[in-house]
GUVEX-474343 format. One record per residue (C-alpha): x, y, z. Coordinates in steps of 0.2 Angstrom, whole numbers, padded with zeros to 4 digits, always signed. Example, Ala and Ser with C-alpha at 12.3 -4.5 7.8 and 13.67 -1.06 7.14 Angstrom:
+0062-0022+0039+0068-0005+0036
//
This chain:
+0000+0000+0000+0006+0018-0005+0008+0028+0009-0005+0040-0003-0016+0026+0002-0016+0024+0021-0032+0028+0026-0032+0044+0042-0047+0054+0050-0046+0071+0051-0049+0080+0069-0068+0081+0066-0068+0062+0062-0068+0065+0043-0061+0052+0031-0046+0057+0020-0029+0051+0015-0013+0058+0009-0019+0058-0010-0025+0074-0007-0009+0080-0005-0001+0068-0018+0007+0083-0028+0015+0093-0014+0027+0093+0000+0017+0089+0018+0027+0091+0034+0019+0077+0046+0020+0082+0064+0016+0073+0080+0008+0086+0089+0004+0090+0108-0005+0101+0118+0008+0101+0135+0023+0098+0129+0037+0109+0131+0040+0110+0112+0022+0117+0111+0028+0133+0105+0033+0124+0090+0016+0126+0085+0019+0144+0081+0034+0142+0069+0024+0127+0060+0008+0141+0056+0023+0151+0049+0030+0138+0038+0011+0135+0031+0007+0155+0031+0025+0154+0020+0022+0142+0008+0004+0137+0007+0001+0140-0007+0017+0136-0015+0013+0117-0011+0016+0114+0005+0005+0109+0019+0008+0108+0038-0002+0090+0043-0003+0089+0062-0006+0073+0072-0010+0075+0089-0003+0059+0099-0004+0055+0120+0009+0043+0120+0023+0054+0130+0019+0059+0145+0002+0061+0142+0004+0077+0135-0012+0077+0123-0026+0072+0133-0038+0084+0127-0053+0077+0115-0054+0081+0096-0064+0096+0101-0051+0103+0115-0037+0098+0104-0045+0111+0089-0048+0125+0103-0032+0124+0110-0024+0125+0093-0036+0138+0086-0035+0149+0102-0018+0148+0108-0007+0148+0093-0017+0151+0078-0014+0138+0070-0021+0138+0050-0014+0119+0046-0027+0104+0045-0024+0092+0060-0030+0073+0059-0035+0064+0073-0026+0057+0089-0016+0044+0084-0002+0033+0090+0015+0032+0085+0023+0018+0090+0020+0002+0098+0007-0011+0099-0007+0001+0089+0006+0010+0078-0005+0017+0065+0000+0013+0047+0005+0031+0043+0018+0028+0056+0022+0012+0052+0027+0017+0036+0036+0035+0041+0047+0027+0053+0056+0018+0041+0064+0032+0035+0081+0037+0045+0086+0056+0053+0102+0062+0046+0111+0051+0057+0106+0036+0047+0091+0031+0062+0076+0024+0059+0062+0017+0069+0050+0024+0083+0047+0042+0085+0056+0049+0100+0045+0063+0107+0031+0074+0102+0034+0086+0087+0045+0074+0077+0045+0078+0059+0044+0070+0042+0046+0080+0027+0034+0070+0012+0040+0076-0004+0030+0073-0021+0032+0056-0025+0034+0049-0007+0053+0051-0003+0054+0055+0016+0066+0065+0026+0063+0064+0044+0068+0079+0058+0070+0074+0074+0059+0083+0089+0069+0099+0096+0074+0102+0076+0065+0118+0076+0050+0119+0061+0063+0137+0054+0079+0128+0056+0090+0131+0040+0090+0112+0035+0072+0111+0038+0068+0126+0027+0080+0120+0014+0072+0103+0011+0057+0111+0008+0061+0123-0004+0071+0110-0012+0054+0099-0015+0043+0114-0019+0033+0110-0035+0039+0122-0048
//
């Protein structure tokens, strides 16, 4: 199965899949509502203010696996991010990230190593994977701020033209 063809539910419990997105660059992002790398929501709504509509999308995914720093319904989740930061990107539903009930988005995103040539389970909340047209994935480690220079770069780099 493509990962275009994973099945996901948005926040409001919608169907969709990544084949909406098939033809631009989508940063995935675990997400999470008490975290200390919270604040990384605002320079995500920056990246999808920037390049929005050059191709790119933010896609959040809220997940309580550590620490259980998003415990928040699908409802509180939206406020939170609505009211406190703002934030303009679509967000699917809670979701896990590893283990036992790993969804098959993550199943397949955590086969692709960080610069350091690591692959499998997400470390923390706000870990980063970077799907360029055509499905090559780069992956960004959690405290890699959503600005940083090699971040930025990547995307530009997978931009449609």
């Amino acid at each position: 199965m493509s990962l275009y063809d994973i099945p996901l539910r948005t926040l409001s419990g919608d169907p969709t899949t990544l084949a909406e997105y098939k033809d631009q660059v989508v940063l995935i992002v675990n997400v999470a509502s008490q975290c200390g790398l919270t604040p990384q929501y605002e320079g995500l709504d920056r990246l999808q203010k920037s390049y929005g509509d050059r191709g790119f999308t933010v896609l959040g995914v809220p997940c309580n696996q550590f620490g259980g720093q998003e415990p928040g319904t699908a409802e509180e989740i939206g406020t939170f991010c609505s009211a406190t930061y703002g934030v303009t990107f679509p967000l699917l539903e809670k979701t896990d990230v590893n283990g036992p009930d790993r969804h098959p988005l993550y199943a397949e995103l955590t086969k692709a190593a960080d610069e350091d040539g690591e692959a499998g389970d997400v470390q923390w909340n706000f870990e980063k994977f970077l799907v360029a047209p055509g499905g090559e994935v780069i992956r960004f480690r959690p405290r890699t701020e959503p600005e940083a220079a090699g971040l930025v770069a990547a995307i530009e780099a997978r931009l449609p033209s």
